[in-house]
N, C-alpha and C positions, 0 to 999 in steps of 0.2 A: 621933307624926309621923315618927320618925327610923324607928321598927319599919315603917312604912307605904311610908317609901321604896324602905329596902332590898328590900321585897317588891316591890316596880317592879322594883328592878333585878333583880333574880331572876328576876323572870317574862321581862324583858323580855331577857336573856340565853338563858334557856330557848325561847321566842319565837323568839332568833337561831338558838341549834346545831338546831331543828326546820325551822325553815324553809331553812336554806341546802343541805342536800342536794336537798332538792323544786327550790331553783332551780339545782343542780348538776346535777339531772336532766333540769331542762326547756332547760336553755343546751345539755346533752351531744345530748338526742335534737336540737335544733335544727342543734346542728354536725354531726350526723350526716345530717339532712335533707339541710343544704346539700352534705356531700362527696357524699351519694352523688348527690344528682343534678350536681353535676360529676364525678362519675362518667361516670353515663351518659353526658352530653353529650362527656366526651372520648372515649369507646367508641363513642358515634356516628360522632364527627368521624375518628375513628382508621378507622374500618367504611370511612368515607366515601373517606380519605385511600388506605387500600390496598385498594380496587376501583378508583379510579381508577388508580394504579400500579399493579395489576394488567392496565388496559385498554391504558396505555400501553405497558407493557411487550409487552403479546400484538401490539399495532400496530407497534412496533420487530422483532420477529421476522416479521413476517406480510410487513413491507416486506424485510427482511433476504432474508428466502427467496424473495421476488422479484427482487432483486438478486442472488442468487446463481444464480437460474435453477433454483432448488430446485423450482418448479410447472412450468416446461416440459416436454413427456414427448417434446420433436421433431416431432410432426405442426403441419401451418402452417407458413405463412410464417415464415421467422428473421427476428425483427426485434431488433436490437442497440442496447444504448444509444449506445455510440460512437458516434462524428460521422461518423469514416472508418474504414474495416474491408478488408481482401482477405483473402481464402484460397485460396492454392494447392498443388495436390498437387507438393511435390519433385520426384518424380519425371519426370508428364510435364507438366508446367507448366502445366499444366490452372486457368484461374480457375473454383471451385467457385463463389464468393460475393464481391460488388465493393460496395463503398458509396465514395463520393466520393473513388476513387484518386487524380486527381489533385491532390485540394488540397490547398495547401502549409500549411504547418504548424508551430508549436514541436514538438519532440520529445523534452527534457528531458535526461532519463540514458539515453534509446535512446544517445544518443552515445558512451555508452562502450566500447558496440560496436568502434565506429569507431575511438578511441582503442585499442583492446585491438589491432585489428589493427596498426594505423601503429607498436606498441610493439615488440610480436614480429615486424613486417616487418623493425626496427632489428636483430634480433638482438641485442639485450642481455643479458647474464646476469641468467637470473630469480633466480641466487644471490646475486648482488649486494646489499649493504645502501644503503640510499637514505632519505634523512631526509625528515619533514614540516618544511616552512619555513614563512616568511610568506609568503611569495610563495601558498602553496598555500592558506590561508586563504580564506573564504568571504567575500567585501565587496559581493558584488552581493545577496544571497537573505538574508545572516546567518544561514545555516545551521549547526548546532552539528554537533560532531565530537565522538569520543570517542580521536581519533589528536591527542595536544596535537603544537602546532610542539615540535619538536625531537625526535618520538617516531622510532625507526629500526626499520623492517622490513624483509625483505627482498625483493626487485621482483617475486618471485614471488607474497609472499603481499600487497603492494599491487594486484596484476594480477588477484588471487581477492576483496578486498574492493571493491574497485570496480565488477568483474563481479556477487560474489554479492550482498554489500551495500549497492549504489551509493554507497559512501563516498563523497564527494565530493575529500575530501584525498588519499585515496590515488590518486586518478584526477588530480588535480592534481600531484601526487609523482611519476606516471610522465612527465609530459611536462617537468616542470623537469628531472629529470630526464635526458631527451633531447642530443640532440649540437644545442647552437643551443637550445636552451633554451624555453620554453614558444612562442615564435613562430614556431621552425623545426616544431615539433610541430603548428600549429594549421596550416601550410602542408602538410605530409606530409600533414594528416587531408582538407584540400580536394582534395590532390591525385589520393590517393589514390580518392576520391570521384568525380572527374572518369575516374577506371582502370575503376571498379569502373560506368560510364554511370549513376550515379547526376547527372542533369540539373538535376534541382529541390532539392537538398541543398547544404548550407552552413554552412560551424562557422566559430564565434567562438572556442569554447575546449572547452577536454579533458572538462569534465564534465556539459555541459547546463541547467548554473544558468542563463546567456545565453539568451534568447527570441527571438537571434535565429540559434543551431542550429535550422534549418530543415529538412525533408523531404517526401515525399508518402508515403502508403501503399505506392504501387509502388515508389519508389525504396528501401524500409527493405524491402521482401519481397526485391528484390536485396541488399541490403547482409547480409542478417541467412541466407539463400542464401553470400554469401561466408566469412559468420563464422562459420558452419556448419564450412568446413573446417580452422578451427585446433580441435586436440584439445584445446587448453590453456584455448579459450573453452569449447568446450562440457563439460569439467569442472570450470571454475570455477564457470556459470552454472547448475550441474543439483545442485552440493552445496548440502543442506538448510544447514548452517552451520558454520564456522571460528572456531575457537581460534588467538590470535596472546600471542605473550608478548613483553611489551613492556620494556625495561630499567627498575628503578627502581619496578616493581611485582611485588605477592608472585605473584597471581594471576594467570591466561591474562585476557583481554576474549575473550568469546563473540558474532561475526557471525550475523547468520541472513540468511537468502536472504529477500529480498521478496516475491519471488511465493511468496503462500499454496498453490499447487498444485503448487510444487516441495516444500513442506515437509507437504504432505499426505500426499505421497505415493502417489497413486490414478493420474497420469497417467502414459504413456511421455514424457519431455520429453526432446528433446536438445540444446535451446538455449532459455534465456531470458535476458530482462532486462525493468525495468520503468521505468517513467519519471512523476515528478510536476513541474511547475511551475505556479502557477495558469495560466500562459498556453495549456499544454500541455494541462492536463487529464491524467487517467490515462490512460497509453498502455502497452503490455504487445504483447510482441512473443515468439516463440514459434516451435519449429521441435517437432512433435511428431505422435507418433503416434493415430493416428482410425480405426478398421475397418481397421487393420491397411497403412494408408498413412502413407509422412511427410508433413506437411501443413506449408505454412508460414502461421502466425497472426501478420496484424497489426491490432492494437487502438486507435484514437487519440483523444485527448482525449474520453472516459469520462467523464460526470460521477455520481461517488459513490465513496467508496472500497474499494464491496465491486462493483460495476458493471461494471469489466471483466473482473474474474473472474468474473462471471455472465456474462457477455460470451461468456468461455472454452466456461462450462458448457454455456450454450445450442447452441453450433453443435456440441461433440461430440453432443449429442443429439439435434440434428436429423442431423446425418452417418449415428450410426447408426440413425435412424429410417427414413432413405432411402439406405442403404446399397445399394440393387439397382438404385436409379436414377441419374440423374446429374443434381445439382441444379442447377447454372450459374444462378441467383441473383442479379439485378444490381439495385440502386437508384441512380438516378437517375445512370448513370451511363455518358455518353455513348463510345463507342470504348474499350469493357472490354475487346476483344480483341487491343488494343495493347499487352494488357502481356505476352502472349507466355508461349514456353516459356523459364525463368531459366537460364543456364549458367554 
């Protein structure tokens, strides 16, 4: 009996080490059934996943390059995203192209324009050091800066950040700044506005955060006409970007110019600035050269952030599409010949 059993367990051990590889075999191909078809199915989803980002992405470029006016070749009607639009030739004050001149309007950081003049009308020394305060801090937008309070530059290179990079502090730091302090400053900027027959124009304060900096198309083709003739704007406004060295840091901070077409590099520009507020919309204003004329470009409340620099692109290429003609171009826009030759 005892010999009889042991041969059970014998076999039945034998039995076990034969049998457990066959089910080591059949568990392995099973778990290999299953990976690979999760496999496939994530190589599907994967397939699935980047042809549809592929689609989007082609849809993100396809709109881009309409936005930038990448498909316009100039023949046809210029149709602009902008709301309100003027182009006139410099020289003889010619309206080329009119969209809704006179409506009044936020205008954002176009205003620093206007600040840049009322600054250098003061005759200040641009050598002068002049600190970021509280006072010049951002409480209406909560706009960040990379100029902390207490940071010190000098009034020249506040007058290029403001201009190239619509810094908002440094444009705030020239008018505290000022003799009479930010309210004598916001008083010079109406005044001077009222000098300069800008009618429909109106500042609250030195940087354009305030939505209720107001202008028209026409009155900023004059304004941006006047600011034309300081050297100091249209080399602040045309440099691609600035290095400032700040105390208490090892490094320069590197400015860049806003307008992508100043840092392109492709255009003749001899005046820009650019301007955002939601209220505003993208506005982009511009004194530059098209078939070999100065043109003055004004752009307002754009919607998109590549739009009015397509904006831009569009009308050099109809300009020179119809270079031998004369376009005078007007939409919906009653008594366009009131805006005259600018002097």
């Amino acid at each position: 009996m005892k010999n009889l059993f042991k041969k059970f367990i014998l076999f039945f051990v034998a039995f076990s080490l034969v049998a457990m590889p066959i089910e080591l075999l059949a568990a392995k191909k099973s778990h290999k059934r299953v990976y690979t078809s999760q496999k496939k199915h994530y190589i599907k989803a994967s397939s699935r996943y980047s042809a549809k980002a592929r689609a989007r992405q082609l849809r993100i470029q396809r709109q881009q390059a309409i936005d930038l006016g990448m498909n316009y070749d100039g023949s046809g009607m210029l149709q602009l995203s902008s709301a309100k639009a003027l182009i006139i030739n410099q020289n003889t004050g010619e309206v080329v192209y009119a969209k809704n001149t006179n409506s009044v309007s936020p205008i954002a950081s176009i205003t620093k324009l206007m600040t840049a003049m009322v600054m250098l009308d003061a005759k200040q020394s641009l050598d002068e050091m002049i600190f970021v305060s509280n006072e010049d801090v951002d409480y209406v937008k909560g706009t960040s800066s990379r100029l902390a309070v207490g940071s010190q530059l000098s009034r020249g290179d506040m007058l290029q950040l403001a201009l190239m990079a619509s810094e908002n502090r440094a444009a705030s730091s020239l008018a505290s700044n000022y003799p009479g302090g930010q309210y004598a400053f916001v008083k010079a900027m109406n005044t001077k506005a009222l000098t300069l027959g800008l009618v429909n124009t109106h500042f609250v304060d030195p940087t354009g955060l305030e939505s209720e900096n107001v202008s028209t198309a026409e009155d900023l083709a004059k304004m941006v006409q006047a600011a034309y003739q300081y050297p100091e704007i249209r080399l602040a406004t045309t440099s691609p970007s600035h290095e400032v060295y700040i105390e208490g840091r090892v490094y320069p901070i590197n400015f860049n110019n806003t307008n992508g077409l100043v840092r392109a590099g492709e255009w003749e520009i001899g005046l820009s600035k650019t301007g955002f507020i939601n209220e505003a919309g993208r506005c982009l204003v511009m004194q530059a050269k098209i078939t070999g004329e100065p043109m003055i470009i004004v752009l307002l409340d754009s919607n998109g952030k590549l739009t009015r620099i397509g904006d831009a692109n569009r009308i050099r290429k109809w300009m020179e599409y119809n270079s031998t003609t004369t376009t005078g171009q007007t939409t919906d826009i009653p008594n366009v010949a009131t805006v005259g030759n600018i002097s």
